[in-house]
C-alpha positions in Angstrom: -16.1 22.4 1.3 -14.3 21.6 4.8 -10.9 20.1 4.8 -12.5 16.7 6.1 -14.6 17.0 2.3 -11.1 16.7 0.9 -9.6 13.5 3.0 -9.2 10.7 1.1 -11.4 7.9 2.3 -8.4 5.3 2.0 -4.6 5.7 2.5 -2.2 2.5 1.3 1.5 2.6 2.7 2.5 5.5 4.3 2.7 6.8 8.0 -0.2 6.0 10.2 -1.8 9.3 11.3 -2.8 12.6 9.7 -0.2 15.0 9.4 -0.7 18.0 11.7 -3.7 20.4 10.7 -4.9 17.4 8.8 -7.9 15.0 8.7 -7.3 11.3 8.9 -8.4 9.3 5.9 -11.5 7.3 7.1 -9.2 4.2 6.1 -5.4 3.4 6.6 -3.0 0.5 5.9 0.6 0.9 6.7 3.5 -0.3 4.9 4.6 -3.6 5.4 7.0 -4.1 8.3 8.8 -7.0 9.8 6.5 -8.8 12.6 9.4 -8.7 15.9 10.7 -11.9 16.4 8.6 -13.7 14.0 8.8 -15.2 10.2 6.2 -12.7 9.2 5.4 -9.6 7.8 2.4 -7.3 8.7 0.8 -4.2 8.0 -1.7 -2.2 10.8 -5.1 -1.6 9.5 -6.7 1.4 10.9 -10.3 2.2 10.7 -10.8 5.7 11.8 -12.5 5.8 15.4 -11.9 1.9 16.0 -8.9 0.0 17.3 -5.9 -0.7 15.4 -5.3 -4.7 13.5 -2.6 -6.8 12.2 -2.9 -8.6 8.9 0.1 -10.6 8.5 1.9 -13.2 6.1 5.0 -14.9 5.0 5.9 -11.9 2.5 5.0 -8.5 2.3 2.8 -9.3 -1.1 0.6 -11.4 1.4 0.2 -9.4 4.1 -1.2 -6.2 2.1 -3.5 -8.8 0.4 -4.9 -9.8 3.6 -5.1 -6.1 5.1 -7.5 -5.2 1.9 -9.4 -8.6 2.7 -9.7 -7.6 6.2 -11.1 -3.6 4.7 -13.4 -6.2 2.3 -14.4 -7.9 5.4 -15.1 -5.2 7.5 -17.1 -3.7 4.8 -19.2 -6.6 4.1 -19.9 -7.5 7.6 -19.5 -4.0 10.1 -20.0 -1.3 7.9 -21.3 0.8 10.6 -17.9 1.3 11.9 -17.5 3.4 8.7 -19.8 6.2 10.1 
């Protein structure tokens, strides 16, 4: 079994990134941070190999809620992007 065998396939609020020597997990959200300058709160979703996206909302709550709706999405409607 390789150490990619072992990467989990989601991450949910830490760091962004695999830690050095490491595999990244195939899906990441990050904690939820304060959007600059804005009322709103937002967490990156990163899909290994693809470009990084924002889900925000008015409170931390919301804006994890709508990064796993935009994982849900991205498996219902692209999941080729998934490998």
């Amino acid at each position: 079994m390789t150490s990619e065998d072992q990467t989990p396939a989601i991450s949910v609020g830490k760091h962004l990134g695999p830690p050095p020597g490491e595999f990244a997990p195939l899906i990441q959200i990050g904690r939820p941070l304060p959007w600059p300058d804005t009322p709103f709160v937002g967490c990156v979703v990163r899909i290994r190999g693809r470009e990084d996206m924002v889900a925000a909302g008015p409170t931390a709550a919301e804006a994890v809620t709508n990064a796993i709706r935009t994982v849900n999405d991205v498996l219902e409607h692209r999941p080729e992007w998934l490998g």
